[in-house]
C-alpha positions as CSV (number, residue, x, y, z in Angstrom):
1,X,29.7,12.2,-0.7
2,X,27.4,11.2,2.4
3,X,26.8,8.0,3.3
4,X,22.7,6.5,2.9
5,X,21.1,4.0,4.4
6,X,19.1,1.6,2.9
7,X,15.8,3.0,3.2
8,X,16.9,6.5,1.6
9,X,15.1,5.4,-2.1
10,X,12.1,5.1,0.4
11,X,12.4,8.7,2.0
12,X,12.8,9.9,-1.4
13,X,9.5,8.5,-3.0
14,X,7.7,9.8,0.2
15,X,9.1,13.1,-0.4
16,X,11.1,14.1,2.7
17,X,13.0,16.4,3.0
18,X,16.7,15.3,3.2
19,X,19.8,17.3,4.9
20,X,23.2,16.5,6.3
21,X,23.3,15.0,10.2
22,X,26.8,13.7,10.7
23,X,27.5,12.8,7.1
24,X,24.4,10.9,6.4
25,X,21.7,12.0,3.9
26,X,18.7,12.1,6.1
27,X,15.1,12.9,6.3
28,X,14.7,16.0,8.5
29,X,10.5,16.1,7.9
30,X,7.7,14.4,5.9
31,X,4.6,16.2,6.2
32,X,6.0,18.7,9.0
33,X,8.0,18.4,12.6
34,X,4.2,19.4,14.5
35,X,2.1,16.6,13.2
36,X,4.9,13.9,13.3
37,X,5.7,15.0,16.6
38,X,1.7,14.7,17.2
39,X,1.5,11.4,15.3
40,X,4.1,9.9,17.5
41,X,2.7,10.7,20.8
42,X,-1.0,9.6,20.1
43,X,-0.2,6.8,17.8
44,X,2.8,4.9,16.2
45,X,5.7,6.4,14.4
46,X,8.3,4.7,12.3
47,X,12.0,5.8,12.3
48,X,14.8,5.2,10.3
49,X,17.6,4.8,12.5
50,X,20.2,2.8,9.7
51,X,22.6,5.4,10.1
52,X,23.4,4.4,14.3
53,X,26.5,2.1,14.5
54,X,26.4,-1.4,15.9
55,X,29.2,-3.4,17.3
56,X,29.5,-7.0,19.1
57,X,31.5,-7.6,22.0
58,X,32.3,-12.0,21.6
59,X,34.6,-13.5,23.1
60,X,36.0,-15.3,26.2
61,X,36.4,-12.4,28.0
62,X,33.8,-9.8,26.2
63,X,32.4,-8.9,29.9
64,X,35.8,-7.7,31.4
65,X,36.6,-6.0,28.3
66,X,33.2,-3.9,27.4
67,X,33.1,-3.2,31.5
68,X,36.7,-1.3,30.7
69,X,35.3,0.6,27.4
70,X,32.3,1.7,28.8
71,X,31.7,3.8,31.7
72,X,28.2,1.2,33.1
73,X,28.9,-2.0,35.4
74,X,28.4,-4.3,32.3
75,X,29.2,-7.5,34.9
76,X,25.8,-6.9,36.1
77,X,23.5,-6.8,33.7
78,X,21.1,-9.4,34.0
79,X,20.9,-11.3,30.1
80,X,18.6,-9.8,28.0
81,X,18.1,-6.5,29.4
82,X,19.6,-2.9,28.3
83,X,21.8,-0.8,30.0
84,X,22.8,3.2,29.3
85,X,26.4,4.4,29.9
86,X,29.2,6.4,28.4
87,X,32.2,6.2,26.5
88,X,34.7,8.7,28.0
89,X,37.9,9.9,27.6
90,X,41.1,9.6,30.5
91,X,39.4,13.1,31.6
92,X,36.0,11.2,32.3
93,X,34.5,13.6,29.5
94,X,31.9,12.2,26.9
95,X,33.2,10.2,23.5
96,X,29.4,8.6,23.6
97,X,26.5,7.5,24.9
98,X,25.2,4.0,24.0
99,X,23.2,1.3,24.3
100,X,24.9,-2.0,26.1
101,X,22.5,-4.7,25.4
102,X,23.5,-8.0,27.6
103,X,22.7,-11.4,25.1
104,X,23.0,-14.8,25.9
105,X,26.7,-15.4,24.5
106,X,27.8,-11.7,23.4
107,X,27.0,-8.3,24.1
108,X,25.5,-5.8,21.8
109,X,26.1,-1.6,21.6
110,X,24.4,1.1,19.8
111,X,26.4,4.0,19.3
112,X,25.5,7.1,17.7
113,X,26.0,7.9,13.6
114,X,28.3,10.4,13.9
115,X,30.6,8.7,16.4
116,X,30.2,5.2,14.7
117,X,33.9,5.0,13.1
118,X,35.5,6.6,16.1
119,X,34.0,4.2,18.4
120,X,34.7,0.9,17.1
121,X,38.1,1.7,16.9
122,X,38.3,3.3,20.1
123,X,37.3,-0.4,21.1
124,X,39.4,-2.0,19.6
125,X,42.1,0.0,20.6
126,X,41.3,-0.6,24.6
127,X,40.7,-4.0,24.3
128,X,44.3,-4.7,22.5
129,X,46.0,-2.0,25.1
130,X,44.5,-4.7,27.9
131,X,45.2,-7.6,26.1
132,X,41.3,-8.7,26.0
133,X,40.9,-11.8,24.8
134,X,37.4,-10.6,22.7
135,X,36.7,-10.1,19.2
136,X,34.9,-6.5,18.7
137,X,32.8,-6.8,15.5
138,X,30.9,-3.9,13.6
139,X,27.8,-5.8,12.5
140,X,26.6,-2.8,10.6
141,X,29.6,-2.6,8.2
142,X,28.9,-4.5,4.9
143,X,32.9,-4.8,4.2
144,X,33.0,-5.6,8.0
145,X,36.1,-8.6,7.6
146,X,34.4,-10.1,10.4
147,X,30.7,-9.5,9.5
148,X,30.0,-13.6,9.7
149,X,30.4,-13.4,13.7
150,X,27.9,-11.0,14.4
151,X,24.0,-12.6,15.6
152,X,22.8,-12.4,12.0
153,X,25.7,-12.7,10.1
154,X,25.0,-10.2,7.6
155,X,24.9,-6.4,7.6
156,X,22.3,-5.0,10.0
157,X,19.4,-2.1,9.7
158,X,17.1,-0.7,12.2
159,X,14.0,0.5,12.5
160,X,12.3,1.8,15.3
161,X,8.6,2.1,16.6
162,X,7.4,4.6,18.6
163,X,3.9,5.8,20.1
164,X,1.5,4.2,22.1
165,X,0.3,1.7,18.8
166,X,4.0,0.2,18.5
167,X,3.8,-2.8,20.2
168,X,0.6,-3.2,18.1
169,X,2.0,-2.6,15.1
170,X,4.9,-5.1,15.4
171,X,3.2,-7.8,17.2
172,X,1.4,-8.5,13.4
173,X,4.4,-8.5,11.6
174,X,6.8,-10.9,14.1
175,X,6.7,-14.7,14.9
176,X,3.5,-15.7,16.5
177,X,5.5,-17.2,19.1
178,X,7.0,-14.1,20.3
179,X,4.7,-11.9,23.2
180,X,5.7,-8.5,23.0
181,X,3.1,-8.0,25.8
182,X,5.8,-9.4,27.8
183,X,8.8,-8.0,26.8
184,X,9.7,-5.2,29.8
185,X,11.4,-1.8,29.1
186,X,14.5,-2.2,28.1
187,X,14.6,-5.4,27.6
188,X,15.9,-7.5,24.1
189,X,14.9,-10.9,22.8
190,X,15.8,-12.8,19.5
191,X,12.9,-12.9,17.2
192,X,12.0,-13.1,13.3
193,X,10.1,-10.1,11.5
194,X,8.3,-11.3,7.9
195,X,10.6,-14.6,8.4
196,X,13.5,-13.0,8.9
197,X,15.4,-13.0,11.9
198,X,15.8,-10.3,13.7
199,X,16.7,-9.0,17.7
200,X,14.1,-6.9,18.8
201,X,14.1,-4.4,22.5
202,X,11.9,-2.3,24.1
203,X,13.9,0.9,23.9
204,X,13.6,4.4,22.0
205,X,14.5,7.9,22.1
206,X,10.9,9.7,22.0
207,X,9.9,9.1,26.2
208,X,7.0,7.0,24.1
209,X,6.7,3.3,24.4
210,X,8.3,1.5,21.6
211,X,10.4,-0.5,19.8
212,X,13.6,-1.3,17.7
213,X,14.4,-4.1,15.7
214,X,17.6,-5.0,13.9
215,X,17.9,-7.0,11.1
216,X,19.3,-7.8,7.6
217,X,19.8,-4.3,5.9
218,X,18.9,-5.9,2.4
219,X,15.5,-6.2,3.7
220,X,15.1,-3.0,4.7
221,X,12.1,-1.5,2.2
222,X,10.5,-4.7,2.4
223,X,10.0,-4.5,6.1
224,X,9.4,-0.5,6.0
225,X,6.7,-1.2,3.2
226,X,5.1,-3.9,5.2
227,X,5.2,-2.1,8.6
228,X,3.5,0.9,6.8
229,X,1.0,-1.2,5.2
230,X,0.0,-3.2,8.3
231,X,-0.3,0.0,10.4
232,X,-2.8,1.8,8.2
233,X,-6.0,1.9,10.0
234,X,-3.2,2.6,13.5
235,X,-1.9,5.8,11.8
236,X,1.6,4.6,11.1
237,X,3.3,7.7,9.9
238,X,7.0,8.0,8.8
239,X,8.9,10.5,11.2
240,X,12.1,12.6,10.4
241,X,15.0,13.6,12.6
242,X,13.3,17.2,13.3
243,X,10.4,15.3,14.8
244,X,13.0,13.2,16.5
245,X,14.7,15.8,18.1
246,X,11.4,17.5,19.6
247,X,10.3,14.2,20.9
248,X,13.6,13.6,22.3
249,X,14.1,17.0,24.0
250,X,10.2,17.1,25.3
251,X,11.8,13.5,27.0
252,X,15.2,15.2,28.4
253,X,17.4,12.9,26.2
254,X,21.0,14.4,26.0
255,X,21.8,14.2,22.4
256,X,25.4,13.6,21.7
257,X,27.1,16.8,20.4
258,X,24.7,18.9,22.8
259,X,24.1,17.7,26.2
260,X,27.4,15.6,26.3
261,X,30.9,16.5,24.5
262,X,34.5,15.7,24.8
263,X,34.2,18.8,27.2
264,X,31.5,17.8,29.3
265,X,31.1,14.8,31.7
266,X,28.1,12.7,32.3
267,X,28.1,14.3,35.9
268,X,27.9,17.4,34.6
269,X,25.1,16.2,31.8
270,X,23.2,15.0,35.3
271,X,23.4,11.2,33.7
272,X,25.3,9.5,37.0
273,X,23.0,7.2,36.9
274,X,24.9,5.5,33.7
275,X,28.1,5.6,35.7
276,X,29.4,3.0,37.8
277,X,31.5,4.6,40.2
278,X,32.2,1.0,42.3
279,X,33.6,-2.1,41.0
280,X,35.3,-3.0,37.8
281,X,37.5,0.0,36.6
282,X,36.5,1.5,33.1
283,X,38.7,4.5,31.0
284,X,38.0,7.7,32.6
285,X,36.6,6.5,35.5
286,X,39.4,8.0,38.4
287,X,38.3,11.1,36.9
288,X,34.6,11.3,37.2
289,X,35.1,9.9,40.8
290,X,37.5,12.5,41.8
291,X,34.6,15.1,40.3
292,X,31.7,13.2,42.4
293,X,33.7,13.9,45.3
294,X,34.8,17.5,44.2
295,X,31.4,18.8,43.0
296,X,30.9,20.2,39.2
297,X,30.6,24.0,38.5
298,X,28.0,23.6,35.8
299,X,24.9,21.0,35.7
300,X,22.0,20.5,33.1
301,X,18.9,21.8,34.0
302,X,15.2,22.0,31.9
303,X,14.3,25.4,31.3
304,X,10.4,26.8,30.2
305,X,10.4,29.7,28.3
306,X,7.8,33.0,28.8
307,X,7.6,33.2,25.3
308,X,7.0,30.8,22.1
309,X,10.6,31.6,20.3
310,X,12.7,28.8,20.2
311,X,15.7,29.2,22.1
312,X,18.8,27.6,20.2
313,X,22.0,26.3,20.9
314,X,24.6,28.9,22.1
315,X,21.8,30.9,23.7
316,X,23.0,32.8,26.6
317,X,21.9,32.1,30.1
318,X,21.7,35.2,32.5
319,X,21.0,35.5,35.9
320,X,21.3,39.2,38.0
321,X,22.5,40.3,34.3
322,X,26.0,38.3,34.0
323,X,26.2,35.4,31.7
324,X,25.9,32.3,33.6
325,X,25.4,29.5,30.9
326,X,24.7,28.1,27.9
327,X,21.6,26.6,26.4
328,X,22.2,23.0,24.5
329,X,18.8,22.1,23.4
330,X,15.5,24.5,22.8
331,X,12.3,23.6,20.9
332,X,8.7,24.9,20.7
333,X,7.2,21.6,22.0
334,X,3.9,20.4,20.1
335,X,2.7,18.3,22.9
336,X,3.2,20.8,26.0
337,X,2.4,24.1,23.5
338,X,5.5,26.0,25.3
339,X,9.1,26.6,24.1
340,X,11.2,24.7,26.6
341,X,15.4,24.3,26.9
342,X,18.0,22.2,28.0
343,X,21.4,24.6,29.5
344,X,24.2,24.2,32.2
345,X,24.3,26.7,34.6
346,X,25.7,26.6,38.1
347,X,24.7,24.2,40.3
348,X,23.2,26.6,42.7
349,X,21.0,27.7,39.9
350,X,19.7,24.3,39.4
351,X,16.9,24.2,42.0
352,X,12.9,23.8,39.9
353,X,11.3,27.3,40.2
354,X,14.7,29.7,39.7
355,X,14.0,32.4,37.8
356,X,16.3,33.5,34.4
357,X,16.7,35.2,31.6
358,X,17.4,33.8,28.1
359,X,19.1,36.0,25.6
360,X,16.9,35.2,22.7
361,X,18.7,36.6,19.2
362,X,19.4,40.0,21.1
363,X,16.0,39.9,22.8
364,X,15.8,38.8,26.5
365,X,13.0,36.5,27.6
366,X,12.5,34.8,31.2
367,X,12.6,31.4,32.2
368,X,12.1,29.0,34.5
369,X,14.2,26.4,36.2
370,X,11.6,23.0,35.8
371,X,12.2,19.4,36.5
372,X,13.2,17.0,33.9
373,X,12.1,14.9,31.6
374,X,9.0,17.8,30.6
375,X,7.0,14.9,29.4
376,X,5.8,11.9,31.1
377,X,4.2,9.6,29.0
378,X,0.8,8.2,30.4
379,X,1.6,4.5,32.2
């Protein structure tokens, strides 16, 4: 049976549509991918993101030991801001990408749903190999035997905000003393939502301005029902996972699975930017810096199609009419009316403006190297 988080009576009374994603019953639409996908750019969407693991790094030496798991220089991030990396294997291939969020006394990571189990452990099991003196607590776990340590105590939801009306929205429903006019991208800060507490940052996975707050997952309708109630007259609309994935491939977000896999590294997935190849040593990283010297054979690249069909995952790339790589991600984007794609081909092949041909269910179709993200959000 797949697992449900606690807003899933809400997606139900709304109507969504509910599939499978990683052995969670989820909401795929509401009224349709297109106008979420519209609802979220122009205004504020609300996500259900209950089914993303969190885990605590406490402890004397939480720093030295999350620097080890995870492939970013944890040692330097400032407190209260958010740092990307990757959890990777000894090959310096993909296990993850998370969210490493630097707090006062502890640090926080979001990992993704599918990879929740896997990646606790994982921990765990690096931090006992190095003899870490750090506790690593799953603070979204209700049988969690640790569960007390985490910030709140008590089993934790999220929810996220995205669109131009987020910080809006939330401002009305958090402490008056908290200024979300001041809290910078990627950034976190302790808070309370309807009088309960919560930790809120500025992060999302839509290229939109937004939001996402954790807090106690036995409040979870309340605070849904109260954020879609406050946010009537700014169009607050619920948003699926098919919305989310548009939104997140119009913002050239690897998604875990696609972009990045046990077979791919984040050098490859051009995402170097969440690796620290200096300082403190982390699991896989003598690989990846042997492959920054080396070179890769393959890199991602954004694609724009000559055509509205969608190109799909395992779409063949050809170039002078051999096979030359794979696509990862393809949508028809609602907010750029084109069908773009996400593929690795070879690095020559990389440059904005090269010309190839997508194999599109047996039909070919060009397309067009293009820089990534596709959208920029207006600043």
């Amino acid at each position: 049976m797949n697992k449900r988080t606690p807003l899933h009576p809400v997606h139900e009374s709304l109507g969504a549509r509910i599939v499978d994603f990683g052995g969670w019953d989820m909401p795929v639409q509401y009224e349709g991918i297109i106008p979420e996908t519209h609802a979220t750019r122009q205004r504020v969407g609300l996500f259900d993101i209950g089914h993303m693991g969190r885990v605590e790094f406490i402890g004397p030496q939480a720093t030295e030991a999350l620097d080890y798991c995870v492939s970013c220089n944890v040692a330097n991030i400032p407190e209260v801001r958010v740092k990307y990396g990757i959890v990777t294997t000894e090959r310096g291939t993909a296990i993850d990408d998370v969210l490493v969020y630097r707090d006062t006394a502890r640090f926080h990571v979001v990992v993704n749903a599918g990879n929740r189990d896997r990646d606790r452990e994982q921990f765990r099991a690096l931090v006992r190999e190095k003899g870490f003196d750090c506790t690593v607590v799953d603070a979204a776990c209700p049988h969690e035997p640790n569960q007390e340590m985490s910030l709140l105590g008590v089993p934790q939801t999220i929810i996220a905000l995205q669109g131009p009306r987020s910080e809006e929205l939330l401002q009305r429903v958090v402490s008056t003393e908290t200024d979300l006019s001041a809290l910078g991208y990627y950034r976190m800060t302790r808070s309370s939502v309807l009088g309960l507490k919560c930790l809120i940052s500025r992060t999302g996975y839509t290229g939109e301005d937004g939001f996402e707050v954790f807090f106690d997952s036995r409040e979870a309708e309340r605070v849904w029902n109260a954020l879609m109630s406050q946010g009537e007259d700014l169009g607050a609309t619920p948003i699926g996972l098919g919305a989310r994935d548009t939104l997140r491939t119009e913002a050239g977000m690897p998604l875990y699975g696609h972009e990045l896999t046990e077979d791919i590294t984040p050098i490859e997935a051009d995402l170097g930017f969440g690796v620290q190849y200096k300082g403190a040593d982390f699991n896989g990283k003598a690989a990846l810096v042997a492959q920054k010297e080396e070179g890769v054979r393959r890199i991602r690249v954004g694609l724009e199609l000559d055509t509205r069909r969608v190109a799909r995952e395992g779409t063949a790339v050809l170039h002078g009419g051999e096979t030359v790589g794979t696509v990862t991600s393809g949508t028809f984007s609602p907010t750029l009316g084109k069908s773009i794609a996400m593929a690795f081909v070879p690095p020559a092949l990389r440059e904005p403006g090269t010309e190839l041909v997508l194999d599109v269910r047996g039909k070919h179709h060009g397309a067009v190297v293009v820089p990534l993200p596709f959208y920029t959000r207006p600043r």
